[in-house]
Backbone as CSV, one residue per row, in Angstrom:
resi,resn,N_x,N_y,N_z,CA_x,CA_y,CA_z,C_x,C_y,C_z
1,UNK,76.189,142.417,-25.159,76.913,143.536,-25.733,78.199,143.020,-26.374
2,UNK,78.199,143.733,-27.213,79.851,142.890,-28.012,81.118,144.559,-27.747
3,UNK,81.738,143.774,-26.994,83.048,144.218,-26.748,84.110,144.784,-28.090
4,UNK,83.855,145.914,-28.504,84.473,146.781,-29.408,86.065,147.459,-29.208
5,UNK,86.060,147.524,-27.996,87.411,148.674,-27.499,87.768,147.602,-26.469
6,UNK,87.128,147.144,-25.117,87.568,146.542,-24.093,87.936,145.017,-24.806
7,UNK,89.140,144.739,-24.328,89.587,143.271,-24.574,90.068,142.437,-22.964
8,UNK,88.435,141.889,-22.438,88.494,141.317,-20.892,89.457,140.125,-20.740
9,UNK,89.956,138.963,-22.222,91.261,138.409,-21.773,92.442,139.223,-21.015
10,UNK,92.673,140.085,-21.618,94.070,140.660,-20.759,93.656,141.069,-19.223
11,UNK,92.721,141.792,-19.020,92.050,141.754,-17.920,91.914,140.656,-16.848
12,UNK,91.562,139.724,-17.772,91.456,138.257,-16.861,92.832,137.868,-16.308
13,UNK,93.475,138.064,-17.534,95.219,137.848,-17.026,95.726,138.315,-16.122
14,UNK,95.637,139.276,-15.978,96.678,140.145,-15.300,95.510,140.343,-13.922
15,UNK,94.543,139.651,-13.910,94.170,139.715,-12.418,94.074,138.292,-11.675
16,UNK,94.006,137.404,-12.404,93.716,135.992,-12.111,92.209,135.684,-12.244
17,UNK,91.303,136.649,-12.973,90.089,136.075,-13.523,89.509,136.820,-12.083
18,UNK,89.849,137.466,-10.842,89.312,137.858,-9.747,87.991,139.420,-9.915
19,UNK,87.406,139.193,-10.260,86.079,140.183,-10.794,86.421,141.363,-9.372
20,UNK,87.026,141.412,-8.283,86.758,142.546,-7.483,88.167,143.188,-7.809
21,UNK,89.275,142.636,-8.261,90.253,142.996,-8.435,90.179,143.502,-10.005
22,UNK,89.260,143.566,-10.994,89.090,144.708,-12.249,88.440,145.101,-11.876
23,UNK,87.049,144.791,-11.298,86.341,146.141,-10.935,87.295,147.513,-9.884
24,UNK,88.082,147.057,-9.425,89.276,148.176,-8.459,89.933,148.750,-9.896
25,UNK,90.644,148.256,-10.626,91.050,148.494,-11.965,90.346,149.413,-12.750
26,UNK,89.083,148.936,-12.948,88.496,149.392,-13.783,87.996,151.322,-13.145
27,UNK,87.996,151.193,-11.953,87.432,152.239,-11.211,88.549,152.924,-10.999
28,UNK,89.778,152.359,-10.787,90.911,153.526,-10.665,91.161,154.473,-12.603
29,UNK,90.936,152.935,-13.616,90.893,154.121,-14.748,89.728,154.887,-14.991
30,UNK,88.876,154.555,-14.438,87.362,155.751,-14.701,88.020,157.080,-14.031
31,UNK,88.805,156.963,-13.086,88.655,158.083,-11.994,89.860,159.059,-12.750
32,UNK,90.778,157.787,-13.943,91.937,158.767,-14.316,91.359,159.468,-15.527
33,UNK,90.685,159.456,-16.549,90.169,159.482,-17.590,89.538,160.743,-17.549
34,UNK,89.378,161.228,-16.657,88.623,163.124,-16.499,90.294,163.852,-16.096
35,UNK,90.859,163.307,-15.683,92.587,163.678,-15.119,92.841,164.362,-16.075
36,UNK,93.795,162.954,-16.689,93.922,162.934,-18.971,93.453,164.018,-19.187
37,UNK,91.907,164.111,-19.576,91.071,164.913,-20.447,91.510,166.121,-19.812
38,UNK,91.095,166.472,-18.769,91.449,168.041,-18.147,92.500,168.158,-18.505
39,UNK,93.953,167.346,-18.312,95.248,167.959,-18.637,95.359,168.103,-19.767
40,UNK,95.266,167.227,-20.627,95.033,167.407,-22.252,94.629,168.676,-22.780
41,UNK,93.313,168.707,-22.618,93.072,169.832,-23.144,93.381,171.315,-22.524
42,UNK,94.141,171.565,-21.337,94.923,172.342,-20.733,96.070,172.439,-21.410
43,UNK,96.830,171.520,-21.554,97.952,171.583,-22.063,98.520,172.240,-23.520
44,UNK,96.859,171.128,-24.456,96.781,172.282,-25.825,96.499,173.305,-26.207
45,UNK,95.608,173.927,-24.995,95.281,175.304,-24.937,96.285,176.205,-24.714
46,UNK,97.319,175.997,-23.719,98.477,176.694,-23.274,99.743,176.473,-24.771
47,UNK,99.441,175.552,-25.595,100.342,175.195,-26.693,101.795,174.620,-25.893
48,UNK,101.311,173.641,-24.986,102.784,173.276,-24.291,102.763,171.686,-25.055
49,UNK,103.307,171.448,-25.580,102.874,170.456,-26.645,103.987,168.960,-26.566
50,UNK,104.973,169.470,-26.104,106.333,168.142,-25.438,105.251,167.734,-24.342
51,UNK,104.776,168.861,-23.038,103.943,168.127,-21.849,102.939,167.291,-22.344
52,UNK,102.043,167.916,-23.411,101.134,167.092,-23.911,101.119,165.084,-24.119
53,UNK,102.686,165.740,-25.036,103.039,164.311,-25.147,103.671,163.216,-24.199
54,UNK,104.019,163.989,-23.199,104.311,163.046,-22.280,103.014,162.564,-21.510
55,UNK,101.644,163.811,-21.148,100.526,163.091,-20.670,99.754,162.307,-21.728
56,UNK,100.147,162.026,-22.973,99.618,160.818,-23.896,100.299,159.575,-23.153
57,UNK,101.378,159.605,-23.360,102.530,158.560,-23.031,102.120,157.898,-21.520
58,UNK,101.585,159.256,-20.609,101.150,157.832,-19.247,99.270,157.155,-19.634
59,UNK,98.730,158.238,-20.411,97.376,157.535,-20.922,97.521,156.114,-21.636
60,UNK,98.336,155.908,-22.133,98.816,155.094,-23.288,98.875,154.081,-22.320
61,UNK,99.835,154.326,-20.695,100.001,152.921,-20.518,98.936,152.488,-19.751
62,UNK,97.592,153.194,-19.041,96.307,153.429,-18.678,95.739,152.935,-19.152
63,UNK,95.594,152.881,-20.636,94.557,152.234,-21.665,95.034,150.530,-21.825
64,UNK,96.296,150.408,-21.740,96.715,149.049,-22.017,96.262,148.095,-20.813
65,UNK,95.751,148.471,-19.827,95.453,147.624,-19.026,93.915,146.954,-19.289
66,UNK,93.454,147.816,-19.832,92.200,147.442,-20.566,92.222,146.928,-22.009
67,UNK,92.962,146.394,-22.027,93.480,145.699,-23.789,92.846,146.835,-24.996
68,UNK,92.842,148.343,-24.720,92.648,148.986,-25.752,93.589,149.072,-26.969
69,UNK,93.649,148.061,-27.617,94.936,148.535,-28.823,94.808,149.314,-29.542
70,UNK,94.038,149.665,-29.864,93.572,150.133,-31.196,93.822,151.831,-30.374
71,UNK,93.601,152.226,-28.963,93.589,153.805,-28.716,95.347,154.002,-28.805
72,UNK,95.644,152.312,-27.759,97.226,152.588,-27.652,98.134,153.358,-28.852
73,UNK,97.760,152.552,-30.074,98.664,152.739,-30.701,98.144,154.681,-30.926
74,UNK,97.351,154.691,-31.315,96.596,155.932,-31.478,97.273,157.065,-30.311
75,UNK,97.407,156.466,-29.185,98.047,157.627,-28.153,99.600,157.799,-28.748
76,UNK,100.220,156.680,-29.136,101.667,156.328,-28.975,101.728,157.595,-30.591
77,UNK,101.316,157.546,-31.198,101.181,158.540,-32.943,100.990,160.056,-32.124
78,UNK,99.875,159.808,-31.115,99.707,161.508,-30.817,100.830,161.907,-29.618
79,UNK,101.173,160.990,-28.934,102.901,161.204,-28.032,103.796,161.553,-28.819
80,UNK,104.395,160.924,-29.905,105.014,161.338,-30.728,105.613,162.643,-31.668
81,UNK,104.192,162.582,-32.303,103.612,164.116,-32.674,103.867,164.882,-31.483
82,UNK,103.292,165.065,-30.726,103.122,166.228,-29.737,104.429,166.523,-29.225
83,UNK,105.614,165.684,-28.813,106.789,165.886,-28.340,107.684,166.485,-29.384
84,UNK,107.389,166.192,-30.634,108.073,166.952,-31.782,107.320,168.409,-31.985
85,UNK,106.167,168.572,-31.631,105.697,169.720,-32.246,105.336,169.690,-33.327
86,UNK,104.517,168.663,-34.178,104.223,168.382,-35.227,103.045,168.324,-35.530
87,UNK,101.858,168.340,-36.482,101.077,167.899,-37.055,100.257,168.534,-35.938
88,UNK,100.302,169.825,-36.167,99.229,170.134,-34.288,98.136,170.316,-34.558
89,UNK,97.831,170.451,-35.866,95.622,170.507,-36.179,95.303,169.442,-35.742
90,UNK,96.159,168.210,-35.502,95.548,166.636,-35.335,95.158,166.906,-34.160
91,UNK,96.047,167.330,-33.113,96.095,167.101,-31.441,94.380,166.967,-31.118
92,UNK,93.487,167.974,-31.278,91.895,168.194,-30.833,91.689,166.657,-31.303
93,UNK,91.752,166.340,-32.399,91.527,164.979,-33.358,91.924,163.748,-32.305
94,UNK,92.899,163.549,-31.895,93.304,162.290,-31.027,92.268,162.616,-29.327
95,UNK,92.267,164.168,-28.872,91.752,164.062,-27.737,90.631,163.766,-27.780
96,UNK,89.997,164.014,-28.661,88.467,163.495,-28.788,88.341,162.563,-29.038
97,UNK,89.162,161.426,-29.944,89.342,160.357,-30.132,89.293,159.404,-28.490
98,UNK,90.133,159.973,-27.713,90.691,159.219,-26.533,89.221,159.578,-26.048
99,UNK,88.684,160.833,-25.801,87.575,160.334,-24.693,86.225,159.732,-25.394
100,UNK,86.475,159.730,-26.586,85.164,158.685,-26.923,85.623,157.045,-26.713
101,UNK,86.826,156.924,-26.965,87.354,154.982,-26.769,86.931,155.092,-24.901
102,UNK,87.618,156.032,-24.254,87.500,155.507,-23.175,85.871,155.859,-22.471
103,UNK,85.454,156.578,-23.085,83.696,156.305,-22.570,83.215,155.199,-23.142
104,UNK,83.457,154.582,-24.019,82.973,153.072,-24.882,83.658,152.483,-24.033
105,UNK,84.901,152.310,-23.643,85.547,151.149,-22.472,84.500,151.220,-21.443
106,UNK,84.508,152.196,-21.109,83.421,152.061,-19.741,82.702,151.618,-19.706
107,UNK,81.445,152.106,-20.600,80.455,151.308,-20.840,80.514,149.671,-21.209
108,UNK,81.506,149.574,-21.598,81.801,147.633,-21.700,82.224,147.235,-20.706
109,UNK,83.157,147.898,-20.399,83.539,147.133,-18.662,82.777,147.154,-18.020
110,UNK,82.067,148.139,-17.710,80.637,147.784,-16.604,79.809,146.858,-16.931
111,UNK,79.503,146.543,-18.330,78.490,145.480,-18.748,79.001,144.133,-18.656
112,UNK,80.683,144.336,-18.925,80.995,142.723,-18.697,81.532,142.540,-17.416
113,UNK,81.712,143.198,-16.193,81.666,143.271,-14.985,79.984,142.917,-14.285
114,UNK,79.294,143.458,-14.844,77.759,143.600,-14.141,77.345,141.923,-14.359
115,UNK,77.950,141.302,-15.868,77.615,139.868,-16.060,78.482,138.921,-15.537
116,UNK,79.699,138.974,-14.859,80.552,138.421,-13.896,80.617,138.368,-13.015
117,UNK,79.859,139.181,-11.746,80.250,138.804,-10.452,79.364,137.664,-9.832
């Protein structure tokens, strides 16, 4: 499988290459990633849109542990936005964005976990 979203160097780094210590990683962000989504889309429904952006802002640093750059920066544009109250047709646009990167993370981390231990 070729690794699209997950980048397992940083992973390796920041654990010492220890496969039970990302799989713990990897399973504490699976477990946050329905959190996110529920609050997210709670939040835009209620139009509370500063909270919004602050629950981008802890997703943002969630995703970086999994070398997602490409969502990071993507959260850090919709934190932004959202704390200003700006550009709010996008908001649906980034949340759907976030849970398709992080269902593609998953699916790579498990595959390059399942070929590591």
């Amino acid at each position: 499988m070729e690794y699209t979203i997950f980048k397992p160097e940083y992973l390796m780094s920041i654990t010492g290459g220890d496969t039970e210590v990302m799989a713990e990683i990897a399973g504490i962000f699976g477990s946050q990633v329905p959190e996110f989504l529920a609050g997210m889309k709670n939040l835009l429904g209620q139009e509370k849109y500063y909270d919004l952006g602050l629950l981008a802002h802890k997703a943002k640093g969630s995703v970086t542990v999994l070398g997602m750059d490409e969502t990071s920066k993507m959260l850090k544009e919709f934190e932004l936005l959202a704390k200003a109250g700006e550009q709010k047709e996008r908001y649906s646009e980034f949340i759907s964005r976030f849970e398709a990167d992080t269902a593609k993370v998953m699916e790579e981390v498990n595959d390059y976990l399942g070929k590591n231990r």
